[in-house]
C-alpha positions in Angstrom: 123.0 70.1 82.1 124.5 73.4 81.2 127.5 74.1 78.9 128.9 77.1 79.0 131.0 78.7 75.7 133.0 81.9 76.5 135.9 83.1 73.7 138.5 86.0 74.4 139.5 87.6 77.7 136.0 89.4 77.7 134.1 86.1 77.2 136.2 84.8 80.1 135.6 87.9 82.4 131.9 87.3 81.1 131.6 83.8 81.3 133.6 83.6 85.2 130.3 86.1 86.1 127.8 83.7 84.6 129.5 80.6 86.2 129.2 82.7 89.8 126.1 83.6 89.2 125.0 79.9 88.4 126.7 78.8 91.6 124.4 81.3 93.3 121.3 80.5 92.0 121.8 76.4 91.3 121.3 75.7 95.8 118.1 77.8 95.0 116.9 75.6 91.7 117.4 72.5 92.9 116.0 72.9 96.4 113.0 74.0 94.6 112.9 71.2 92.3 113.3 68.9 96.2 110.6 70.5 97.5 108.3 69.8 94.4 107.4 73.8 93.7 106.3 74.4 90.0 108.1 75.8 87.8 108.1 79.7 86.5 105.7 78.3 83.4 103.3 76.1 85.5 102.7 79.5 88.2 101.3 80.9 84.6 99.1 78.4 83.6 98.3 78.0 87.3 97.3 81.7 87.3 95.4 81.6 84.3 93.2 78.8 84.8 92.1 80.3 88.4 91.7 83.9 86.4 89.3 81.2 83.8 87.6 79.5 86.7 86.7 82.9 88.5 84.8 84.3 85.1 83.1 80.8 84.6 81.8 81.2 88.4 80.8 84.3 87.9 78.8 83.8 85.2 77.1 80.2 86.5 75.4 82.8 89.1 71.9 82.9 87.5 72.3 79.1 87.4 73.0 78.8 90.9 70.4 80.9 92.3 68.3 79.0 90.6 69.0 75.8 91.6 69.0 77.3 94.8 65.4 79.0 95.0 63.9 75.7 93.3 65.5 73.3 96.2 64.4 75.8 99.0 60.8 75.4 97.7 61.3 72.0 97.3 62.8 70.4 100.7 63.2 66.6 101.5 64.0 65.3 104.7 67.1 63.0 105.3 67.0 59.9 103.4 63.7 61.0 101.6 65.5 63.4 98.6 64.1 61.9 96.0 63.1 64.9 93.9 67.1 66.5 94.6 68.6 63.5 93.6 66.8 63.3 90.4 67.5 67.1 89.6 71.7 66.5 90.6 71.7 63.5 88.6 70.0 65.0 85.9 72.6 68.0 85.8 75.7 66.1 86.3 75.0 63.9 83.6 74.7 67.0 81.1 78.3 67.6 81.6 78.8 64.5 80.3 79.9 62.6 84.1 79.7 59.7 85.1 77.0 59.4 87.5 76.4 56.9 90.5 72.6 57.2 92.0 71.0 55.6 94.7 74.6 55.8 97.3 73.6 55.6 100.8 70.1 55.4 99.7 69.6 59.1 98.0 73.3 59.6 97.5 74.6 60.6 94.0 78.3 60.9 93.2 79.8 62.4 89.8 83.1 61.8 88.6 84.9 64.4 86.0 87.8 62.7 84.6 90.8 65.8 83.8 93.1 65.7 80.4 95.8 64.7 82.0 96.5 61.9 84.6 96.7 62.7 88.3 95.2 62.4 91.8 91.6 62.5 92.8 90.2 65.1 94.8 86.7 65.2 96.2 83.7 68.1 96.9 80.7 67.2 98.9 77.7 69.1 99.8 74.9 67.8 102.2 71.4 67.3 100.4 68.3 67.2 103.5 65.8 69.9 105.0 64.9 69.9 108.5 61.5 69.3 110.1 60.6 73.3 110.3 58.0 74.6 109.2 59.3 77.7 107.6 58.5 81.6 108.6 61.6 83.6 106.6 59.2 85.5 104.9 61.5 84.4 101.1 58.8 84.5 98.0 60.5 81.0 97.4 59.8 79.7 101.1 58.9 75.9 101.6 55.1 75.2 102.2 55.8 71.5 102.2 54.4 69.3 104.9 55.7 65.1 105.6 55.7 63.2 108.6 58.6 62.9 111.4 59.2 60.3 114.0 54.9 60.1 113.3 54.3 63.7 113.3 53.1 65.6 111.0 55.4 68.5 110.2 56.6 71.3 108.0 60.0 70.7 106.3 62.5 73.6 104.7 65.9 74.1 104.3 66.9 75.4 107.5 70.7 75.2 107.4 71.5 76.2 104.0 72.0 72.7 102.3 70.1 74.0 99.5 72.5 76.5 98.9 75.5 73.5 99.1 74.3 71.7 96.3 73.8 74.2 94.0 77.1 75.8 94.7 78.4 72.5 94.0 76.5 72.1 90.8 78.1 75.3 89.8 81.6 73.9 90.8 81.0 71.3 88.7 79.5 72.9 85.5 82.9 75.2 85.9 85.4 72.5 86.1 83.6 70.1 83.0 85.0 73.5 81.2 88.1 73.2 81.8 88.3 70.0 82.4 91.6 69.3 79.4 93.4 71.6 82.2 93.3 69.2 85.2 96.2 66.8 85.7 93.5 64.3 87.8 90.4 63.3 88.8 87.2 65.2 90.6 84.6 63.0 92.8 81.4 65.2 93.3 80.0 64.0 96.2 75.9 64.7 97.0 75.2 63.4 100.5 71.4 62.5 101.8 71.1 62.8 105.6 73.6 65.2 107.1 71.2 66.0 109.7 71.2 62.6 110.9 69.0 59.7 110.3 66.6 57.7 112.6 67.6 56.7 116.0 69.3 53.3 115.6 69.8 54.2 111.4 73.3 54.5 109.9 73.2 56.8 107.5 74.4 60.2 105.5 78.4 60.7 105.4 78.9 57.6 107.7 76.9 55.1 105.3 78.5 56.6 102.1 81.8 55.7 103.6 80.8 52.4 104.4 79.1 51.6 100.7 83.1 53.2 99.4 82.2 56.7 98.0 85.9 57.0 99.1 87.1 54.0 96.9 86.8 53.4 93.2 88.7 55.6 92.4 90.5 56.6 95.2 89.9 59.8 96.7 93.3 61.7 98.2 92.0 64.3 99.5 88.7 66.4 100.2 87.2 69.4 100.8 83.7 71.0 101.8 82.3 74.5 102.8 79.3 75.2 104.9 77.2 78.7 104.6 77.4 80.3 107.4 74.4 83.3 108.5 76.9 84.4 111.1 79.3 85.4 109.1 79.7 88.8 106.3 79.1 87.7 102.1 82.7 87.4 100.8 84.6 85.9 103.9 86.0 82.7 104.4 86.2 81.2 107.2 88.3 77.8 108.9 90.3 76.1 111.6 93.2 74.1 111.4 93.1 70.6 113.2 89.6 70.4 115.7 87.1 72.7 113.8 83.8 71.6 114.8 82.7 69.6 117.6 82.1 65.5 117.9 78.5 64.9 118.5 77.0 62.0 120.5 73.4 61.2 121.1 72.5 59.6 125.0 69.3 59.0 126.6 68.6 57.3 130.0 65.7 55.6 131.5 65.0 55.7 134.9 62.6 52.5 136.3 60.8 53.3 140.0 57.5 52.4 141.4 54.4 53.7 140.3 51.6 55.0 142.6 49.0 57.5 143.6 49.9 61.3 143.3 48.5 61.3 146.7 50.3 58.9 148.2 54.3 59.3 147.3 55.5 57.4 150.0 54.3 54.2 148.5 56.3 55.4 144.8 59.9 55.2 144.1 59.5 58.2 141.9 61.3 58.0 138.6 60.0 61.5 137.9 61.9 63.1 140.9 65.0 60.7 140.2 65.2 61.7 136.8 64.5 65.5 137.9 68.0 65.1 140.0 70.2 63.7 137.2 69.2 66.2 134.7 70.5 68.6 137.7 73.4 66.5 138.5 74.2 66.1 134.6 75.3 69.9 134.6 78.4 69.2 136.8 79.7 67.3 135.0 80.9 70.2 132.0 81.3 72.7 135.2 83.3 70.4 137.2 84.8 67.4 135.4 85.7 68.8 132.1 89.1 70.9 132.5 88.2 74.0 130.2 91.0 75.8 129.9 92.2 72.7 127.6 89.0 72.4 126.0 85.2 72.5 125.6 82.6 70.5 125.9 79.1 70.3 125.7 75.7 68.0 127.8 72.7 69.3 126.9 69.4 67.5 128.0 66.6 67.6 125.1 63.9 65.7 125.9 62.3 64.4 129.3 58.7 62.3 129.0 56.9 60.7 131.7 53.4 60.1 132.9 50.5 60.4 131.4 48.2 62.2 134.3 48.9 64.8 137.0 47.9 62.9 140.1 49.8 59.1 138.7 53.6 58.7 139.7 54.9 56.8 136.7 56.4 53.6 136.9 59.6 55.4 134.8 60.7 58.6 133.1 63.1 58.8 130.1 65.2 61.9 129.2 67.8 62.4 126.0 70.5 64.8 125.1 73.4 65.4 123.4 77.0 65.6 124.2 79.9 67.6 122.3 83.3 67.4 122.7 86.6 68.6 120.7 88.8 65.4 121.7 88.4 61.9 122.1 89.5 62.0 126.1 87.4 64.6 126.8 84.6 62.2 125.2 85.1 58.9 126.5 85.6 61.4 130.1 82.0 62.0 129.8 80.5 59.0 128.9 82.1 57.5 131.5 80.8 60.2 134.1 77.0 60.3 132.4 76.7 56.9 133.0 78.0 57.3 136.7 76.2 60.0 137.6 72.6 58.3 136.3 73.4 54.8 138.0 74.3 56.3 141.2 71.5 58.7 141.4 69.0 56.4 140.9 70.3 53.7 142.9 70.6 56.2 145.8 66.3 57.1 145.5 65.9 53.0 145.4 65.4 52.9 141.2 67.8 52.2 138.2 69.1 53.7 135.5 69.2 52.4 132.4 72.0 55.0 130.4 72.6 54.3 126.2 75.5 56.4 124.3 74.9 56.5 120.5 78.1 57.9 118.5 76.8 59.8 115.4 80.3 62.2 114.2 83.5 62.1 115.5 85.5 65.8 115.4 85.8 67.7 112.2 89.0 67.2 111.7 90.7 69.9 109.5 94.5 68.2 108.5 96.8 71.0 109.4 99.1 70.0 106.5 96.2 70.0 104.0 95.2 73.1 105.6 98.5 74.8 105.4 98.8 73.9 101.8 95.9 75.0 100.4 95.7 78.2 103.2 97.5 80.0 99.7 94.6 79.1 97.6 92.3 80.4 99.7 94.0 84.0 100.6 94.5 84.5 96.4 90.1 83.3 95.7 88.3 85.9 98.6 91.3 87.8 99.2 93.7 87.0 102.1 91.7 90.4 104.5 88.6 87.6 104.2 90.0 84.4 105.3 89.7 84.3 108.6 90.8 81.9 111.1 87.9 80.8 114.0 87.0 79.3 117.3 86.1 76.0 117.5 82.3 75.7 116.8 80.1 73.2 119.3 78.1 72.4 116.4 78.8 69.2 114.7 79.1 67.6 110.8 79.1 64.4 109.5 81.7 65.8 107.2 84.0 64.3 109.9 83.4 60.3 109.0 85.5 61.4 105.4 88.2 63.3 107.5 88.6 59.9 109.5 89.7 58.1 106.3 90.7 61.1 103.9 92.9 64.8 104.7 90.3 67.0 104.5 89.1 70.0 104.8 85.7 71.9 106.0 85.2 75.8 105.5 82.6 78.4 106.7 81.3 80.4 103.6 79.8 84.1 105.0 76.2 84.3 103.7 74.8 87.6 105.2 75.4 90.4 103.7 78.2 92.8 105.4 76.9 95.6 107.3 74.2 93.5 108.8 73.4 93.9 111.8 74.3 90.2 113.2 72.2 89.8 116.3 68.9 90.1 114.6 70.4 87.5 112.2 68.0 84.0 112.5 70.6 81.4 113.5 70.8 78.0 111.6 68.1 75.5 112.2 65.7 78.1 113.4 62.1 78.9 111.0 63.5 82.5 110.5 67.1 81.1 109.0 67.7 82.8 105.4 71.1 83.8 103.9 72.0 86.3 100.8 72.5 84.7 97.5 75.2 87.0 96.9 77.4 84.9 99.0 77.2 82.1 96.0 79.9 83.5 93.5 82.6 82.6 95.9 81.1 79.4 97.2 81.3 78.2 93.6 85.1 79.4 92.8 86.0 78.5 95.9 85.0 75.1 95.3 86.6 74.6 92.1 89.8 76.6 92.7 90.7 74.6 95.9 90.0 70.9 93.0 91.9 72.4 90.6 95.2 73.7 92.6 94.7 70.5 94.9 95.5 68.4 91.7 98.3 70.5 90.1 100.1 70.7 93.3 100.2 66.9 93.5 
């Protein structure tokens, strides 16, 4: 309420001004208070606790490279980090967190409860290596060796997951500072098995979901980043709505008749079959999928048969993997895979046996999330480095929280500008490597998108 005390003809010239001017500026007020906007004071304190969480990452940079260097040595593959879940729990519980172990098999999830009460809001970062065996030439490259699918083979961090949890460690020793600040509650998430687990294995983001990382307490929203070789230290990088693609693992066996090499005519050859539907497969992106609405992916992977040159196998199997940006456009080839195998093998007299395995839907990016925290992103690298991209073809598992959660997934630039980015190594690749310099912003981005999430709530 406003009173408003004016005495004498100049009080009342004075005071018909102020009551005008009120008039003016009340609409403006109160349609600020409808649309929720903090007030004049809380833009301050929002200010300065993004100006404190900027010098705390800046200063958690010899930590983070650290952590960094010691998990590149020290890769796991998915489901197997042990030794990174030990050091994460060991470090979140220094802060004085709450600390869950053993999620989804390797998981670990923190929780840093703010001074005041409020929403929670929730930071992931993937845990596993690949099976690489590592030629980047770092002084802190992986020389460790395990077994895959019952080979032996080398193992590193080939996508820069290393880099994810120690940003994320950083993000977390900077919020437990400040944490009398936040009006709510931050869920650090450390996921095993991004990369995918075993054929026929649920695991990573998917499993977490299922044993309620999500749940307990209740997560409103999330966000991740992803470091990206392609890409210049100090830009960000996003998508609103489909970001990255959905991923889906097939594979087909093709049954025929054996016989000698010599003597085809007496074969149904599963080799030759299998040889036309790996051909025929290609049509279906070229001439199936309309691509001026969107994009789509069938790649064949694998193809074994036979075990001598001059023996016609009984049968043949092949594998691949499928990408798509939109549930049609997925369930449109599935439909035509499984066609296209059936009725090329039935024409050469065999049959096609054709399995889909789902493994990440679309990353998902909410466009009202994204919108809202767009501001927050422009202010942390500057708005000249947040950049808006293409849709990628690769895929994240990031996408199994978007499907119960808003999220939202960034690209973090981790080569250093200038570079040259054709000779760059791309991601899972034995040359991969990216700049620790990128890490300052990982870390502030990471804590500035928590922090504004909750006092915008």
């Amino acid at each position: 309420m406003l009173l408003l005390f004016c005495v004498g003809a100049r009080g009342q010239q004075a005071g018909s001004r102020t009551l005008a001017a009120m008039k003016h500026a009340l609409p403006l007020l109160l349609g600020g208070l409808a649309l929720g906007l903090p007030a004049p004071d809380a833009h301050a304190q929002n200010a300065a606790l993004n100006a404190r969480i900027a010098q705390l990452a800046a200063a958690e940079q010899p930590k983070v490279v650290a952590w960094r260097h010691d998990l590149h040595e020290h890769p796991e593959l998915g489901n197997e980090e042990t030794r990174t879940a030990a050091l994460i729990a060991a470090q979140l519980k220094s802060l004085g967190l709450e600390v869950q172990t053993g999620v989804a098999r390797t998981g670990v999830v923190g929780l840093l409860k703010g001074g005041k009460p409020g929403p929670v809001v929730a930071l992931r970062a993937d845990m596993d290596g690949l099976p690489i065996t590592e030629a980047s030439g770092l002084p802190y490259a992986s020389t460790v060796k395990a077994t895959y699918l019952g080979q032996p083979v080398g193992v590193m961090h080939a996508c820069g997951h290393d880099t994810h949890v120690a940003m994320l460690l950083g993000a977390a020793e900077v919020l437990s500072k400040v944490k009398q600040d936040l009006a709510g509650t931050v869920k650090f998430i450390f996921q095993p098995a991004e990369e995918g687990s075993l054929p026929g294995t649920v695991g990573g983001a998917k499993l977490m979901v299922q044993e309620g990382v999500l749940d307990n307490p209740k997560v409103d929203a999330i966000f991740g980043l992803h470091i990206w070789a392609s890409a210049p230290v100090g830009q960000l990088q996003y998508r609103p709505r489909g970001e990255m693609a959905s991923s889906d693992r097939f594979s087909i066996k093709v049954t025929g008749k054996g016989a000698h090499g010599a003597k085809p005519w007496a074969s149904v050859d599963p080799v030759v079959t299998a040889a036309e539907i790996i051909t025929a497969l290609q049509t279906i992106v070229s001439r199936q999928v309309d691509l001026t609405q969107d994009a789509a992916v069938v790649t064949v992977g694998t193809v074994q048969a036979g075990v001598r040159y001059n023996i016609i196998p009984p049968d043949a199997s092949l594998s691949g993997t499928i990408r798509a940006f939109s549930p049609e456009t997925q369930q449109r080839i599935w439909a035509a895979i499984k066609r296209t195998a059936t009725g090329i093998a039935a024409a050469n007299g065999a049959t096609a046996e054709v399995s889909i395995e789902p493994y990440v839907p679309v990353t998902y990016n909410d466009p009202a999330l994204t919108a809202r925290m767009l501001p927050t992103l422009q202010r942390t690298a500057g708005a000249a480095n947040v950049v808006e991209v293409k849709a990628v073809t690769g895929a994240e598992d990031f996408a199994c929280y978007q499907e119960k959660v808003p999220g939202l997934f960034l690209f973090l630039g981790g080569t250093p500008p200038g570079t040259d980015f054709s000779t760059v190594a791309d991601h899972h690749t034995a040359g991969f490597k990216v700049d620790d310099s990128a890490f300052p912003l990982g870390v502030k981005t990471l804590a500035t998108l928590a922090a504004d999430y909750l006092s915008k709530k």
